[in-house]
C-alpha positions as CSV (number, residue, x, y, z in Angstrom):
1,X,-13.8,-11.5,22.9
2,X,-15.4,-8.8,20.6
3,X,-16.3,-9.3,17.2
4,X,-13.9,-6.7,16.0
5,X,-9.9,-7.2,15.1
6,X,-9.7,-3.3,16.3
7,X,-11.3,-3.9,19.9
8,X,-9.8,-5.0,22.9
9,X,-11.2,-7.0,25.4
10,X,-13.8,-5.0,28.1
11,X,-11.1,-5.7,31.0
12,X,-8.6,-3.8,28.8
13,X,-10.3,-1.1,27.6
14,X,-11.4,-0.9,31.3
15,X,-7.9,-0.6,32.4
16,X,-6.5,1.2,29.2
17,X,-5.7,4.0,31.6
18,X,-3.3,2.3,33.5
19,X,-0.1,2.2,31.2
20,X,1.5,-0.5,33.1
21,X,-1.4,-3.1,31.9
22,X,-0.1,-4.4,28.4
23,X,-3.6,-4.0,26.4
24,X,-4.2,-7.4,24.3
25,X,-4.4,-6.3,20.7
26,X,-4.9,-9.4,18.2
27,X,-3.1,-7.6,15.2
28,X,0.8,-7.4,15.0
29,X,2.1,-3.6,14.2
30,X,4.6,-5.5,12.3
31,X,2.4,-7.5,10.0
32,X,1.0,-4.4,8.6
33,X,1.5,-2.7,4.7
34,X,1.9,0.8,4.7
35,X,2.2,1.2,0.5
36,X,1.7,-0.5,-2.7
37,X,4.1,-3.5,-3.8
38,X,4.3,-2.8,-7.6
39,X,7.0,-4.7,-9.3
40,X,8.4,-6.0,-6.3
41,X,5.9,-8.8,-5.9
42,X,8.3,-10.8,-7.8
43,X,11.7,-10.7,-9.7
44,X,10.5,-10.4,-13.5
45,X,11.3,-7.0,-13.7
46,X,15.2,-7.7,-12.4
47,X,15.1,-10.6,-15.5
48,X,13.9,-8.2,-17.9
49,X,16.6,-5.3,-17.0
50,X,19.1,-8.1,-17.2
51,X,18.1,-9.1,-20.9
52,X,17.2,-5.6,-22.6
53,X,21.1,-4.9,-20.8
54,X,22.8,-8.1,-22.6
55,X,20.9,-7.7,-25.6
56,X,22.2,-3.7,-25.9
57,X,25.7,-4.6,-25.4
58,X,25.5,-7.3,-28.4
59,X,24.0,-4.4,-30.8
60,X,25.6,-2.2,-30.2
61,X,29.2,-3.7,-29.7
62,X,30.4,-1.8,-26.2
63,X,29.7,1.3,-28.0
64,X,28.4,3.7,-25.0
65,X,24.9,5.3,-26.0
66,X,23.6,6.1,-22.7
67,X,22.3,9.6,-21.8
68,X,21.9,11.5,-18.6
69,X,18.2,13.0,-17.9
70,X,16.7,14.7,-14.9
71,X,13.8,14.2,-13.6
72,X,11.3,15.9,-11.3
73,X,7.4,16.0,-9.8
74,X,7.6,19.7,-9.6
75,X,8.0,19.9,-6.0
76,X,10.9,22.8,-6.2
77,X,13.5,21.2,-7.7
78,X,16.4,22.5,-9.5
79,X,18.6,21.5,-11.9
80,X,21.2,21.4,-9.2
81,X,19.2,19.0,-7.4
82,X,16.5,17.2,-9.6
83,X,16.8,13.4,-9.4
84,X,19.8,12.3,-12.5
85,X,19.6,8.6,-13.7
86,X,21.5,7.2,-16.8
87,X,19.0,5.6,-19.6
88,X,19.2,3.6,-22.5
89,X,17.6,2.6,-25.9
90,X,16.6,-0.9,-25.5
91,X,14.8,-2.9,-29.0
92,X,11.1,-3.8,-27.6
93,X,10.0,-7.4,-27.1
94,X,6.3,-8.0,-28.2
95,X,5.1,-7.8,-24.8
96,X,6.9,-4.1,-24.1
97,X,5.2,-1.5,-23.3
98,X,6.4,1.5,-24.8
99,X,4.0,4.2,-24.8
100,X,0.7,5.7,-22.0
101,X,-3.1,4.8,-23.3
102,X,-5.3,7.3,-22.5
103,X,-9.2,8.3,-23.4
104,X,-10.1,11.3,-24.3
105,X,-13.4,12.9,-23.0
106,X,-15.4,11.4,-25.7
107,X,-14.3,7.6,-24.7
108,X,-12.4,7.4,-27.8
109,X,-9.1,5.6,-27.0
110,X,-5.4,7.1,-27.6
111,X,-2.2,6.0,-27.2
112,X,1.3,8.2,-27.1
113,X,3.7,6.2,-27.9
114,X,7.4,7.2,-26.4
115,X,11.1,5.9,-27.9
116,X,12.0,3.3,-25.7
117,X,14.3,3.9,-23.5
118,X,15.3,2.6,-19.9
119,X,17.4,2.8,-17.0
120,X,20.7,1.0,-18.0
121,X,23.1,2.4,-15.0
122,X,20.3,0.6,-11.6
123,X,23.5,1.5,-9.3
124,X,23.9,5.0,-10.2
125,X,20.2,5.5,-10.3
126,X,20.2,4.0,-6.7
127,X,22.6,6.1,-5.0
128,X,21.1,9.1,-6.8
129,X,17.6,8.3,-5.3
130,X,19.4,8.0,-1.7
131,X,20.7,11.8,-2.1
132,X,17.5,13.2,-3.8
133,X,15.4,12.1,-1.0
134,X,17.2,13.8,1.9
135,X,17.5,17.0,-0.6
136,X,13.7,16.8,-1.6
137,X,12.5,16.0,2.0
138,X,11.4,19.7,3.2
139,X,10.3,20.8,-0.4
140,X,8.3,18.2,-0.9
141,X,6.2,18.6,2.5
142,X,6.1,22.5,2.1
143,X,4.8,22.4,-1.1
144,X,2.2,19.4,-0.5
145,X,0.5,21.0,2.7
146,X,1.0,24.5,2.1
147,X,-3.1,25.1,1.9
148,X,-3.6,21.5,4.0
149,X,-5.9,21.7,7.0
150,X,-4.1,24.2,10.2
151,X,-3.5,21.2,12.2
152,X,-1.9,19.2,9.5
153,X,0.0,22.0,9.1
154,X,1.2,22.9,12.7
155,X,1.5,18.8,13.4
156,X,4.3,18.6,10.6
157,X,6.1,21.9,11.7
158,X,6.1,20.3,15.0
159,X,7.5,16.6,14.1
160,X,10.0,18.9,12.0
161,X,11.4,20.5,15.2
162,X,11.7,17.2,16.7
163,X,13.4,15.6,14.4
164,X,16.0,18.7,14.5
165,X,19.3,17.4,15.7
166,X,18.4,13.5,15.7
167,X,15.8,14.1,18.4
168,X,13.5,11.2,17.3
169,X,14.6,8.8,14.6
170,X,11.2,7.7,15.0
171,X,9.8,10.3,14.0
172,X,12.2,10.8,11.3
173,X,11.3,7.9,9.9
174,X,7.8,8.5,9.5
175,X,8.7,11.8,7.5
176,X,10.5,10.1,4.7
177,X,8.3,7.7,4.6
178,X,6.0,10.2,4.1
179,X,7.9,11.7,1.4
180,X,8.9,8.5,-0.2
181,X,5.7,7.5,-0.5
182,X,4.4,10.8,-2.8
183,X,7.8,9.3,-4.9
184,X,5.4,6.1,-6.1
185,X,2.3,7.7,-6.5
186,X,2.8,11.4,-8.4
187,X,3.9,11.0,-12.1
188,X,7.7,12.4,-12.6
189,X,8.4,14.1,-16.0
190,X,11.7,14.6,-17.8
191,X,12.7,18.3,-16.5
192,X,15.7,18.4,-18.8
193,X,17.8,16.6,-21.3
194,X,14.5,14.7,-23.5
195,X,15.7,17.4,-26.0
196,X,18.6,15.9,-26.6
197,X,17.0,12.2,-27.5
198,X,14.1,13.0,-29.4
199,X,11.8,13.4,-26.2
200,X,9.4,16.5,-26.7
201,X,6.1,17.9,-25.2
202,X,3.1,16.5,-26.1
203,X,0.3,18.5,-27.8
204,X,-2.0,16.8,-28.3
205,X,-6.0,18.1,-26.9
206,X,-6.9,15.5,-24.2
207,X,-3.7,14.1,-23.4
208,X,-3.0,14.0,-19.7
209,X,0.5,14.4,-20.0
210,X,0.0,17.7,-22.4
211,X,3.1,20.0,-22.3
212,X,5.3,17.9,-20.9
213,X,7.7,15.1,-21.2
214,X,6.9,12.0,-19.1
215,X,9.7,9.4,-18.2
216,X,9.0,6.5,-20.9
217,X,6.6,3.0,-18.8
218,X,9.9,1.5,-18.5
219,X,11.7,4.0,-16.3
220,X,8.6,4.2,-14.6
221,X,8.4,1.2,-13.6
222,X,12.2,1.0,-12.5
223,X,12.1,3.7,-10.7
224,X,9.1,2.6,-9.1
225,X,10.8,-0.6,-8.2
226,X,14.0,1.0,-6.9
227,X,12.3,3.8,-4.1
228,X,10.3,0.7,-3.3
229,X,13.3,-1.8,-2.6
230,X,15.4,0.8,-1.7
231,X,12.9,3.5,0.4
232,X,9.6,2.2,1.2
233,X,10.7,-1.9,2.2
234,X,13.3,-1.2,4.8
235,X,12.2,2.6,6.0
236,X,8.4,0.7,6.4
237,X,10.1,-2.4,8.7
238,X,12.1,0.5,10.3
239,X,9.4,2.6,11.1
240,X,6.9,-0.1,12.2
241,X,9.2,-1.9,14.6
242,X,10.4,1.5,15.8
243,X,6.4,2.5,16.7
244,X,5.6,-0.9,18.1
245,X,8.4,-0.8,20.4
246,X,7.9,2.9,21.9
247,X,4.2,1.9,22.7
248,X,5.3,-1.4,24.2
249,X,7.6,0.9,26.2
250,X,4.5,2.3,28.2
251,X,5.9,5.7,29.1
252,X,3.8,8.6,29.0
253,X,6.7,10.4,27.9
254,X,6.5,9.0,24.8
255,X,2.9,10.3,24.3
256,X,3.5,13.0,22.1
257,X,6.7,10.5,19.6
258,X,3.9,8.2,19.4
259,X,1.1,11.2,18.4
260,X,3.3,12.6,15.9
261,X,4.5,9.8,14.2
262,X,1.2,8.1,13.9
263,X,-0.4,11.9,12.8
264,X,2.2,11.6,9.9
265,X,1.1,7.9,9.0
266,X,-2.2,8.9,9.1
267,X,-2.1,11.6,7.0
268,X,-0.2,9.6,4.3
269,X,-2.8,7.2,4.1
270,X,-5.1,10.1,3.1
271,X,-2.7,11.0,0.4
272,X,-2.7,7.6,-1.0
273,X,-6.2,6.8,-0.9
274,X,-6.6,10.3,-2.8
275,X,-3.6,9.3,-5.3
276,X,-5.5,6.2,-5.9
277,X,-8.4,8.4,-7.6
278,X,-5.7,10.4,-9.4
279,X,-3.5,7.7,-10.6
280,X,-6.6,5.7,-12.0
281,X,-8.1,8.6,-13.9
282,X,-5.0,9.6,-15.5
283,X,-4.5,6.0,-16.8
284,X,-8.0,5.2,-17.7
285,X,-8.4,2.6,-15.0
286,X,-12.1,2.3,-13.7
287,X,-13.4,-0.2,-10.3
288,X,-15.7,-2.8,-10.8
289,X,-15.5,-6.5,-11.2
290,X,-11.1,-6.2,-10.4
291,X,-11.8,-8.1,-7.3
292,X,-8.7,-6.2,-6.2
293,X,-8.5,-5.3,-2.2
294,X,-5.8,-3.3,-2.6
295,X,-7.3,-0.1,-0.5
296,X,-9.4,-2.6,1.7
297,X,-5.6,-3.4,3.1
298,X,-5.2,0.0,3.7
299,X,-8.2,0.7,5.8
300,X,-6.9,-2.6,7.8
301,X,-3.7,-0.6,8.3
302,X,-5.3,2.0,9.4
303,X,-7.7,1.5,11.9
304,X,-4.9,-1.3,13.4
305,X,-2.2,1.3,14.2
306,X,-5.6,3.9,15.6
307,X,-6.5,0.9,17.9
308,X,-2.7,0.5,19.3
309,X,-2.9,4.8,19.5
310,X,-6.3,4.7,21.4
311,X,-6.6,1.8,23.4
312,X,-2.7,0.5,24.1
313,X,-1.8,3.9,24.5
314,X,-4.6,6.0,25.7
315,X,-3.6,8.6,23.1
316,X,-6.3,10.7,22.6
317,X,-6.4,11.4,26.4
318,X,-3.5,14.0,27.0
319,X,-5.9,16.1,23.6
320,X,-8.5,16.4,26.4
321,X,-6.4,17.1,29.6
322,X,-7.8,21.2,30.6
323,X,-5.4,24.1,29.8
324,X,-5.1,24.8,33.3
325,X,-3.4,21.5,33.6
326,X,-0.7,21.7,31.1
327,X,2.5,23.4,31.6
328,X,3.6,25.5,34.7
329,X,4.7,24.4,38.6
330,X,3.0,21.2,39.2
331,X,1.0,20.5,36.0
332,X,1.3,17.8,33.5
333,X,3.7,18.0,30.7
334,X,5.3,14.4,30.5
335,X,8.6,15.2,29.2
336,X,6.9,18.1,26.9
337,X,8.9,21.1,26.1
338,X,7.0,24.7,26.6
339,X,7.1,24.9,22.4
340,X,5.4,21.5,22.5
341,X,2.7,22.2,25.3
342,X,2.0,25.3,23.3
343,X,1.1,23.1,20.0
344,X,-1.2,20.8,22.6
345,X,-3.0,24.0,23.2
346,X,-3.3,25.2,19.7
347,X,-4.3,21.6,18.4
348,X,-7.0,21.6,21.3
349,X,-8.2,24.7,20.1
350,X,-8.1,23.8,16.4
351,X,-10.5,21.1,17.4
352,X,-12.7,22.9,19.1
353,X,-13.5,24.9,16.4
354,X,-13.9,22.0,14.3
355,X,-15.6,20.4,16.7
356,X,-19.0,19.7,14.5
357,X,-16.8,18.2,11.3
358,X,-14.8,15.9,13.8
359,X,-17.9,14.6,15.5
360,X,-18.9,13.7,11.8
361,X,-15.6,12.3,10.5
362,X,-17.6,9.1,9.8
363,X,-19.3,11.0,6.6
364,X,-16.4,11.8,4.7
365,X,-14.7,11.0,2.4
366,X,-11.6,8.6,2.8
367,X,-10.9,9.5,-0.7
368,X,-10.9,13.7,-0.9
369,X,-10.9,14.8,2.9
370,X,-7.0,14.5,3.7
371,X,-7.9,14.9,7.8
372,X,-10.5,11.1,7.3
373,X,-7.8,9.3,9.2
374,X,-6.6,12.0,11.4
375,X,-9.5,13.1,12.5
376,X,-9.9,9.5,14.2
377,X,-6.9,10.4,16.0
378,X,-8.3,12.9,17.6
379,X,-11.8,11.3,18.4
380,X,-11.8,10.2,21.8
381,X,-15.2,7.6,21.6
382,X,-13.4,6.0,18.6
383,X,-14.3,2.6,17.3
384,X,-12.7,0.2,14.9
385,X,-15.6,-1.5,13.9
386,X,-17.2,1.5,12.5
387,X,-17.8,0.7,8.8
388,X,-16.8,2.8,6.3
389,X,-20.2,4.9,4.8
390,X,-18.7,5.1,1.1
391,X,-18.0,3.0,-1.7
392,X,-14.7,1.4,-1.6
393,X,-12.7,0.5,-4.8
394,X,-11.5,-2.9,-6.0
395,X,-8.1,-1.8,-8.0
396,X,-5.2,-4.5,-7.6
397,X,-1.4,-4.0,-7.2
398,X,-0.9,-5.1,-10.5
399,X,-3.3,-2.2,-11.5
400,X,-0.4,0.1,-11.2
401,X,2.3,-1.2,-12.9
402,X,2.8,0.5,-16.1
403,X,4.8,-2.3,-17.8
């Protein structure tokens, strides 16, 4: 056997071109983490909500002093359809975090501290996220990859289209995940109704969040924990099992479900690794000596589901079949419509004019070139065992809780 997780054996790389031979790949699909954990690693935050909820409704004798905000990442959203939850003061333990640290260019260190509220109404917050996502889905990937890379671009349209009419749950799958996943990583501000409870702008030179109102570490934290529990756990089972099962299938037909799916996995990974820089710098956060492997979990998930693409698949073969050959009386279109054959040619063309950059995917950057992964898609010699040329951070899960 090779020394690498992401190889297969000679006799079934020799043989990957026959789809009825099952390739032997050593790493489940299913085993794999496609996001963060956060609070979910345990139940202390459920405890905690539990508490600050019991301890409110002693003080303040059933009186109702809840308050409605909305909240938003700037991704288009309107009053009419910003995400509404229902928060809270709560009366801070010692341990309670209630404001953001942050250094200013100098190294001196800050802290804006916030009133502290949190989410008292979990339900309501809950079935708001469900509606906000299926409102915020095409917003949020317009405005994200409206200057991305023209095959990013053309790949999403695409995996839109089919996904039009219930076409591919699959595939639908992968897009909110997709979307979810930017829910976790961008910060969301209070887009209207701080006013009202003493939230206002900050002003102060240096301060990341300057001119706006961030949601308090509390409600960031909860709302992390909800689109986790809620979105990412069950659409990332969903969407896994889903994959795995269409390539166990072993039907060219489901060449190009498989491509775009994985296209849109791959290029979320290259938003979170770049998210991971982000989120770090706006908090402070440096590597070294966190002994976290956080992102080296990642780069497993990764080049795992690019092994099942390349070698149980044979996926980056129909990206090389000649123009001549796709489409028309007696070619190959396996299944393809003539909208789809048309992107085959476009993306074929796309990478022949990027030809050099792809044949040197293995100098960039995982953490600013959003095409790292997908690039590797479309790299027919690819190899798993390949080591990445950079350095690699060592942030942990916890890093990224706020509270």
């Amino acid at each position: 056997m090779p020394e690498s997780l992401y190889q297969p054996c000679g006799r079934c790389i020799r043989d990957s071109v026959n789809l009825s031979h099952q390739v032997c790949m050593r790493i489940n699909i299913l085993d794999l983490n496609l996001h963060r954990r956060g609070s979910t690693l345990n139940n202390n935050l459920e405890l905690w909500v539990q508490r600050k909820l019991e301890l409110q409704q002693y003080n303040t004798r059933g009186e109702n002093t809840s308050h409605i905000l909305f909240l938003t990442q700037d991704k288009g959203e309107g009053i009419e359809n910003a995400l509404s939850v229902i928060v809270s003061l709560f009366e801070p333990g010692p341990e309670d975090k209630t404001g953001y640290a942050w250094e200013d260019s100098t190294g001196q260190h800050h802290t804006m501290n916030m009133p502290p509220y949190f989410i008292s109404d979990i339900e309501a917050a809950r079935r708001s996220i469900r509606e906000f996502i299926y409102q915020a889905r095409p917003g949020y990937i317009e405005g994200l990859l409206t200057d991305s890379n023209p095959i990013v671009c053309r790949t999403f349209q695409v995996a839109l289209a089919y996904t039009t009419f219930g076409k591919s749950n699959l595939i639908s799958d992968a897009l909110y995940c997709w979307v979810a996943t930017r829910f976790i990583e961008g910060p969301w501000r209070i887009f209207c109704g701080g006013a009202m409870i003493g939230l206002e702008p900050s002003s102060e030179p240096g301060n990341p969040f300057n001119g706006i109102i961030p949601v308090t570490p509390a409600m960031d934290t909860q709302l992390d924990d909800i689109f986790l529990r809620d979105l990412l756990d069950p659409l990332e089972k969903r969407l896994l099992k889903g994959l795995k099962d269409k390539i166990d299938e072993q039907r060219r037909e489901n060449w190009l479900e498989i491509y775009l799916t994985i296209f849109i996995m791959m290029s979320n990974m290259g938003w979170v690794m770049k998210e991971i820089l982000a989120w770090t710098g706006r908090y402070g956060l440096k590597p070294g000596a966190r002994g976290g492997t956080l992102t080296q979990g990642f780069i497993h998930t990764c080049k795992t589901i690019l092994a099942h693409f390349h070698f149980a698949c044979n996926g980056s073969m129909p990206l090389s079949i000649p123009w001549s050959e796709l489409g028309g009386s007696g070619s190959i279109n396996n299944g393809m419509t003539h909208d789809q054959i048309e992107y085959l040619r476009n993306i074929q063309q796309e990478i022949s004019r990027r030809e050099s950059k792809l044949a040197k995917w293995k100098e960039l950057s995982m953490y600013d070139d959003e095409m790292y992964w997908c690039y590797q898609m479309l790299y027919k010699d690819w190899r798993g065992d390949i080591p990445y040329t950079g350095e690699i951070d060592d942030f942990r899960d916890e890093d990224f809780l706020k509270t």
